[in-house]
Every structure is written in C-alpha cells, then in structure tokens.
Residue frames relative to the residue before (quaternion, step in Angstrom):
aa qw qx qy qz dx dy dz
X 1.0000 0.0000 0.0000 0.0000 0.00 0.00 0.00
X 0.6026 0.5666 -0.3077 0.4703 3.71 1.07 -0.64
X 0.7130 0.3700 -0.2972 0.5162 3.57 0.64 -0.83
X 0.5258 0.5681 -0.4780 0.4152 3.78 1.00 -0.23
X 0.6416 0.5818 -0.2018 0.4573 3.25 0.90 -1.81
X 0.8925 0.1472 -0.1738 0.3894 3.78 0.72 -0.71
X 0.2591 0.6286 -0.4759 0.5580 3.25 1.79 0.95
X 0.7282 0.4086 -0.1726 0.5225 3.75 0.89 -1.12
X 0.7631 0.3202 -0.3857 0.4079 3.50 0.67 0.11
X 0.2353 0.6690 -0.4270 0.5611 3.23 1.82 -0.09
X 0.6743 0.6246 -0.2632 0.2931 3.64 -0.12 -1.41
X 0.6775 0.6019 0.0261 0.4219 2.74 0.58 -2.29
X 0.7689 0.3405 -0.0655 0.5372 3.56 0.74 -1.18
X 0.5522 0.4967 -0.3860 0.5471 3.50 1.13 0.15
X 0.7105 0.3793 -0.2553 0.5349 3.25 0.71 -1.20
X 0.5237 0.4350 -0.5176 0.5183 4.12 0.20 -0.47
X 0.8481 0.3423 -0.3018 0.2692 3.44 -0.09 -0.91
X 0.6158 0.4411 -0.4321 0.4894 3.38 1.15 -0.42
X 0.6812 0.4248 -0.3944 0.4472 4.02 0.45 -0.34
X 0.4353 0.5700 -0.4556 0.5273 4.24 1.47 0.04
X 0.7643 0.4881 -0.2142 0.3628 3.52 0.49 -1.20
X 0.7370 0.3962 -0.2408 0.4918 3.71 1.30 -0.88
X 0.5099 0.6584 -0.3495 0.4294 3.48 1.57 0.35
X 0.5606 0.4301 -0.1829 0.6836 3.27 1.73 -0.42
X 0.3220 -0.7453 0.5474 0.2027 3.45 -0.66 1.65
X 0.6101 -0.4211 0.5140 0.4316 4.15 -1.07 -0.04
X 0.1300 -0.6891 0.6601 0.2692 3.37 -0.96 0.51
X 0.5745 -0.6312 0.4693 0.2265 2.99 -1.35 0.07
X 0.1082 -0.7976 0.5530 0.2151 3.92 -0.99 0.29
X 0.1245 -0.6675 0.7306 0.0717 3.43 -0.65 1.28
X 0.1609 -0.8184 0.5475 0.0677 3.41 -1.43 1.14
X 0.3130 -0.7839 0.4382 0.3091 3.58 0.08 0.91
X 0.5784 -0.5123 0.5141 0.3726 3.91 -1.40 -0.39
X 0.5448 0.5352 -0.5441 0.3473 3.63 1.15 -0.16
X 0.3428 -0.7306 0.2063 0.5534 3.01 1.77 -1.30
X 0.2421 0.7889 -0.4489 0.3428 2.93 1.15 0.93
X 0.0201 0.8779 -0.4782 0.0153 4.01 -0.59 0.77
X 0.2606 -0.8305 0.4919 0.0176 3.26 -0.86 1.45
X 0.3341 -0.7499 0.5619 0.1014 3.01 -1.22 0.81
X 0.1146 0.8623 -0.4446 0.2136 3.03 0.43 1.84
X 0.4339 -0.6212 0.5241 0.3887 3.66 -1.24 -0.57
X 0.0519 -0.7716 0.5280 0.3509 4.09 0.26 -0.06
X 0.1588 -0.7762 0.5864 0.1685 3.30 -0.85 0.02
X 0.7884 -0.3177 -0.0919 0.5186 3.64 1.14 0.37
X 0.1702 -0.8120 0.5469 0.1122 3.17 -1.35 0.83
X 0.3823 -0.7665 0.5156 0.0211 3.08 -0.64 2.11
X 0.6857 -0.5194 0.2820 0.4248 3.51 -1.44 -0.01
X 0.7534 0.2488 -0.3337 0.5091 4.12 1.01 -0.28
X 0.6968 0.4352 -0.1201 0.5574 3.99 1.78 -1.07
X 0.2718 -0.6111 0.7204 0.1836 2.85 -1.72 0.64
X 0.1082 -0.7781 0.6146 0.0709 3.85 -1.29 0.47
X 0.0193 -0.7825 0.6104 -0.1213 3.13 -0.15 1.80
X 0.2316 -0.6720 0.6715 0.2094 3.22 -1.98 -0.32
X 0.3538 -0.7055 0.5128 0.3378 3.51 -1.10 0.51
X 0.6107 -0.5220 0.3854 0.4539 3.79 -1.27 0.70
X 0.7659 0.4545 -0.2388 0.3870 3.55 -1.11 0.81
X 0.6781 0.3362 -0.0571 0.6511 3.62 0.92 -1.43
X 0.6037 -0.5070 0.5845 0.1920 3.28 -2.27 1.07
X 0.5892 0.7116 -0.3297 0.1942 3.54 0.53 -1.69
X 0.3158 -0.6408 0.6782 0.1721 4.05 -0.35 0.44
X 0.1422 0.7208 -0.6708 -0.1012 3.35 -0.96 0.32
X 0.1046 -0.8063 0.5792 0.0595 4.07 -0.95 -0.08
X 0.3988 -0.7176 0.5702 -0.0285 3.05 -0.91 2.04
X 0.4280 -0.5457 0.6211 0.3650 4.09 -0.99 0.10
X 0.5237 -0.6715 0.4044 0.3336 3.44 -1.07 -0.01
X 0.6055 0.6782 -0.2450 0.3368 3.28 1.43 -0.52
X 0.6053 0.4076 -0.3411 0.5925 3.04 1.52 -0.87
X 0.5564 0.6653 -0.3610 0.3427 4.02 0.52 0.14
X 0.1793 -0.8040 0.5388 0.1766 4.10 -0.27 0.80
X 0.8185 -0.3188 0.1514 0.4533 3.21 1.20 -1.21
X 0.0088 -0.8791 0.4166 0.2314 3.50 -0.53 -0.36
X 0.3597 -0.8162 0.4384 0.1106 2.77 -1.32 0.95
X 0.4981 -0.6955 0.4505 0.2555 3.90 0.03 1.53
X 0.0753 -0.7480 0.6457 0.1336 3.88 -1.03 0.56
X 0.7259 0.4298 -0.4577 0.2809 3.25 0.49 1.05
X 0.6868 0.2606 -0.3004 0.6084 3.14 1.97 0.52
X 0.5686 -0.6558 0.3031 0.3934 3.23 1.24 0.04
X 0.5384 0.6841 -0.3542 0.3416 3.87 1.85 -0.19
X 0.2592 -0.7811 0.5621 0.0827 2.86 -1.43 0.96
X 0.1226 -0.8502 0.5083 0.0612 3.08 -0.89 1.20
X 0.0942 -0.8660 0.4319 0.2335 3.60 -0.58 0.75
X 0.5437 -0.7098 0.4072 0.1861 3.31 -0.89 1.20
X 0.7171 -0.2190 0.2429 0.6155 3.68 0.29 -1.17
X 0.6559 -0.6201 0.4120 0.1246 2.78 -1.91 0.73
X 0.6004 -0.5129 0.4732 0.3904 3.75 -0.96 0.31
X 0.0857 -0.6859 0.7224 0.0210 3.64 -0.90 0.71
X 0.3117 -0.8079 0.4905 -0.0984 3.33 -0.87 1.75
X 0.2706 0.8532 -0.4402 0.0712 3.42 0.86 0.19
X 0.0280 -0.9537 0.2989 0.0162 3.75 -0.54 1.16
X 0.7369 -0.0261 0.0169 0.6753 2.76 2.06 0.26
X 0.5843 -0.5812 0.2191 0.5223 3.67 -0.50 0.07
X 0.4500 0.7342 -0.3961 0.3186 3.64 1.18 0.17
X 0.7017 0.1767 -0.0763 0.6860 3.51 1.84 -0.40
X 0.0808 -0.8149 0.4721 -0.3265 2.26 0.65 2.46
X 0.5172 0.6178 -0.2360 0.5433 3.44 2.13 -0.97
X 0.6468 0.5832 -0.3083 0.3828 3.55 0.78 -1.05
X 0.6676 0.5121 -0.3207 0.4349 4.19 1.36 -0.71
X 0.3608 -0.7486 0.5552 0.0350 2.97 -0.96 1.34
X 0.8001 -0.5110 0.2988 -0.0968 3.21 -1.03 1.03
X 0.3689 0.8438 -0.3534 0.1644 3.43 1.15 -0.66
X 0.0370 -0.8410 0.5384 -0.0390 3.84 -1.02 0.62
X 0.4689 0.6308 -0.2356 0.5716 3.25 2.09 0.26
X 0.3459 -0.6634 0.6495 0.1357 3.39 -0.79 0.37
X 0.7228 0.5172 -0.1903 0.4170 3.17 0.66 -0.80
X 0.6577 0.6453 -0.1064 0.3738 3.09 1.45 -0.71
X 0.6302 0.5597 -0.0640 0.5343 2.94 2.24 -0.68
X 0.6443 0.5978 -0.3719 0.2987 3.18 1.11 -0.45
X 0.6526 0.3357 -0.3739 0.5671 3.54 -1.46 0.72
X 0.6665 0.3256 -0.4160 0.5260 4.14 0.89 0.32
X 0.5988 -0.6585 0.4249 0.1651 3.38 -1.61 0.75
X 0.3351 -0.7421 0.4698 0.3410 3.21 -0.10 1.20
X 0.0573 -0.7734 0.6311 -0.0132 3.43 -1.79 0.23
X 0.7498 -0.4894 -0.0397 0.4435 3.54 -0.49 0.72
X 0.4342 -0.5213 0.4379 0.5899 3.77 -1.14 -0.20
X 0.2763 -0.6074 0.7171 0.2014 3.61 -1.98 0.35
X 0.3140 -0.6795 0.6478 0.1413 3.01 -2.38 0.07
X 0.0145 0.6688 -0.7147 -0.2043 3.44 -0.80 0.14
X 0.2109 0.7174 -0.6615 -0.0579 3.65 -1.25 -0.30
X 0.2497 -0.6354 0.6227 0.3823 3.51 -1.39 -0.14
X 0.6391 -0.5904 0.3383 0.3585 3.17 -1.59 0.74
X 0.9168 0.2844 -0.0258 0.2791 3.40 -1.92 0.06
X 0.7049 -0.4331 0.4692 0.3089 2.93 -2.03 -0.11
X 0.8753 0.1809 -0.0918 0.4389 3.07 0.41 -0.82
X 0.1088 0.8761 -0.4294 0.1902 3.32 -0.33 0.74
X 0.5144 -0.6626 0.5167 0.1711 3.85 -1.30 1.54
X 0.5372 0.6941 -0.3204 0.3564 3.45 0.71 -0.32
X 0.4071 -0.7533 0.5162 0.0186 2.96 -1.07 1.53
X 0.5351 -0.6206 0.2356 0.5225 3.88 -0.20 0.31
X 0.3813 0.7863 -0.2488 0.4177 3.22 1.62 -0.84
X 0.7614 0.4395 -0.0559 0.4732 3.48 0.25 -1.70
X 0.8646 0.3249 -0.2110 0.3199 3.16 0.72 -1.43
X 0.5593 0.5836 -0.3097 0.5008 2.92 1.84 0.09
X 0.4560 0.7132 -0.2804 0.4526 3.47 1.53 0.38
X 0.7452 0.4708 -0.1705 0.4404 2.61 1.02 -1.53
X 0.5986 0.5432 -0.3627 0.4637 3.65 1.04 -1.14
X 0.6868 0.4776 -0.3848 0.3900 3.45 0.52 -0.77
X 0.5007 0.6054 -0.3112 0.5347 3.40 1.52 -0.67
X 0.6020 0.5707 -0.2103 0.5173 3.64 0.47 -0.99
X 0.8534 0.1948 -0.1879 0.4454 3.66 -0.10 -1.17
X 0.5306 0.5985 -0.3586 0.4813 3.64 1.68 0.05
X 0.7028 0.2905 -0.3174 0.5665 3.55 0.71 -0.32
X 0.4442 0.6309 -0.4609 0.4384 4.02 0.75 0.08
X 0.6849 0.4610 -0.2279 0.5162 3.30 0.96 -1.68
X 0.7062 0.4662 -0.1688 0.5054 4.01 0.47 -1.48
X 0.5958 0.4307 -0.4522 0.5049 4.10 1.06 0.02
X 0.7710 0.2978 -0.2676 0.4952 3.68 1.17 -0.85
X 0.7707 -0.4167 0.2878 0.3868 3.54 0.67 1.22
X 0.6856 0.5350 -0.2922 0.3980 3.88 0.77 -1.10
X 0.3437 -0.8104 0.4575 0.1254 3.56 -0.75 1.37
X 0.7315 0.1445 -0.2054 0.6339 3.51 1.89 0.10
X 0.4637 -0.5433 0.6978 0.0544 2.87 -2.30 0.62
X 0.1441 -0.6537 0.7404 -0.0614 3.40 -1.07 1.27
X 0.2463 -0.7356 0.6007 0.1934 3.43 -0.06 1.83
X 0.2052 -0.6525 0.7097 0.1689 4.00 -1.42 0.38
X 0.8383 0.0070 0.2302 0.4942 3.88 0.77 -1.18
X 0.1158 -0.8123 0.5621 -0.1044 3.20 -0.29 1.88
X 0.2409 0.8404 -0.4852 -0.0149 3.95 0.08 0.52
X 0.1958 -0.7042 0.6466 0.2184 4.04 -0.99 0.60
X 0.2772 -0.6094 0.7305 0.1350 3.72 -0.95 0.43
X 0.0763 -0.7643 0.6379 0.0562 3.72 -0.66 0.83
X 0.4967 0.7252 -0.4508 0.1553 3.67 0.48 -0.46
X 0.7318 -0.2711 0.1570 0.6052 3.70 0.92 0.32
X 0.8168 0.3541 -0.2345 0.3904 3.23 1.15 -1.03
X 0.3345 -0.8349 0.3696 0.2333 3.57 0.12 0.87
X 0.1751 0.7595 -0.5585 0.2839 3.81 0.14 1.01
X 0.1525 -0.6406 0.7455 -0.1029 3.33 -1.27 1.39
X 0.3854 -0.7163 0.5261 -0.2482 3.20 -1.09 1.27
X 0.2869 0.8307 -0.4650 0.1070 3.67 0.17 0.71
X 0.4630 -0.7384 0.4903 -0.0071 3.39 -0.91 0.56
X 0.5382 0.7600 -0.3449 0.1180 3.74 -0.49 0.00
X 0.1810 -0.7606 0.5589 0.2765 3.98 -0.46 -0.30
X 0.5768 -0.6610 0.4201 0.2321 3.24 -1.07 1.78
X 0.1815 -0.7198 0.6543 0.1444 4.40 -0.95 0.51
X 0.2083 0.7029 -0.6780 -0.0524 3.55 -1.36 0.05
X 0.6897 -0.4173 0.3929 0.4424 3.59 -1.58 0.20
C-alpha cells in the first residue's frame, strides 16, 4: 500500500509540475553585439525597433535594431538574426559607418562624440552633388577615426549661393 501511495504521489507531482511550468510562457533571449543578453519577452519587431518586455513588469521598452545580434524565441527555440556587427577600426573603414537619421534607431547604442563633415572654404569647384559627397565623406571618417560604426545625422545643410558647401552634423554611436 505504501509504494502505491508513493508511486501516486510521485505521479501527482510530476504532473502539478509539468502543467506549473507550461503556464509560464518561455522568455525570450535577445542578444545584443556589446554582448550583453536579456531575458526578455519581444512583443514586436518593426522595421528599425524591437518592443520587448522584461519577465514580471508591464513597461514596453524598445531597443534600435542595430545594437541587436539576435534573438532567440523560447517557445520554439528559433533564432532570428537581426543585424550585423559593424567593425570599425580606424579611419580606414570609413565605408563601414552607417548613416542614421532616426533617433529611434539609436537606442540601446552608446553615445560618443559629436562629428563634422564639411567641404572646405570659400572658394570652391564643387558641384552640389560632389560637395555633398564629400561631407558625407568627412563626417564618415570622423565617426570611423573614433571607433563608432554610426552617425546620428543632427544637421544636414547645402549653401547654394555660388559657393558650393555641404555641411553635416551628427554624434558618433557604438555598441
């Protein structure tokens, strides 16, 4: 009668616990590129943000994608990867800085100094075209000399008056 009695509570305690455990959805693990990894819930992933929650709390919160590597769903086990590592190691991979013109797009990355791009001077051969190349050229290797694989443009200006000058603005991001 004892081994019935504790064959059946065995039982009992398997089953309580396996129906305790499937009441509690999987959280999820979104892993950033600093490498830091959260143990969140997402609740949607939009074209520049992710909107997640932490286990326990109401609060929405919402990451940029860039600063995101991947996540990994706890209720099927899929990983999805979001964006890619941006390597930037000096001002030689000046091509590698990305752009950015969102706010929104930054968040969850470390801010880092403001940059310039500009073309030079009064005078000047430049076509708006060109000179608007160049600044972008200019505030890309600012951003890629201090290490920071993005730009948060603040202020994009073209002076047309004869003199052709382009003007950029922005504040360097990294992981």
């Amino acid at each position: 009668m004892k081994k019935i009695t504790l064959a059946l509570m065995a039982v009992l305690i398997a089953i309580s616990s396996a129906f305790s455990q499937s009441d509690k959805p999987a959280n999820d693990k979104m892993i950033k590129h600093n490498g830091e990894k959260l143990d969140v819930k997402v609740i949607k992933v939009g074209e520049t943000t992710i909107s997640y929650k932490y286990p326990g709390e109401d609060a929405e919160q919402t990451i940029g994608k860039a600063a995101v590597a991947s996540i990994v769903y706890g209720g099927s086990g899929r990983k999805e990867e979001i964006s890619e590592k941006i390597v930037v190691s000096g001002e030689d991979d000046w091509e590698k800085v990305q752009i950015l013109t969102d706010k929104s797009q930054v968040l969850g990355l470390k801010k880092g100094e403001e940059v310039r791009g500009k073309t030079s001077g009064m005078l000047s051969y430049n076509t708006a075209g060109s000179a608007d190349k160049k600044a972008t050229r200019r505030i890309k290797e600012a951003a890629a000399k201090a290490g920071a694989p993005f730009v948060l443009l603040t202020s994009d200006k073209n002076d047309g008056f004869g003199v052709k000058q382009a003007i950029k603005n922005g504040v360097a991001y990294s992981y």
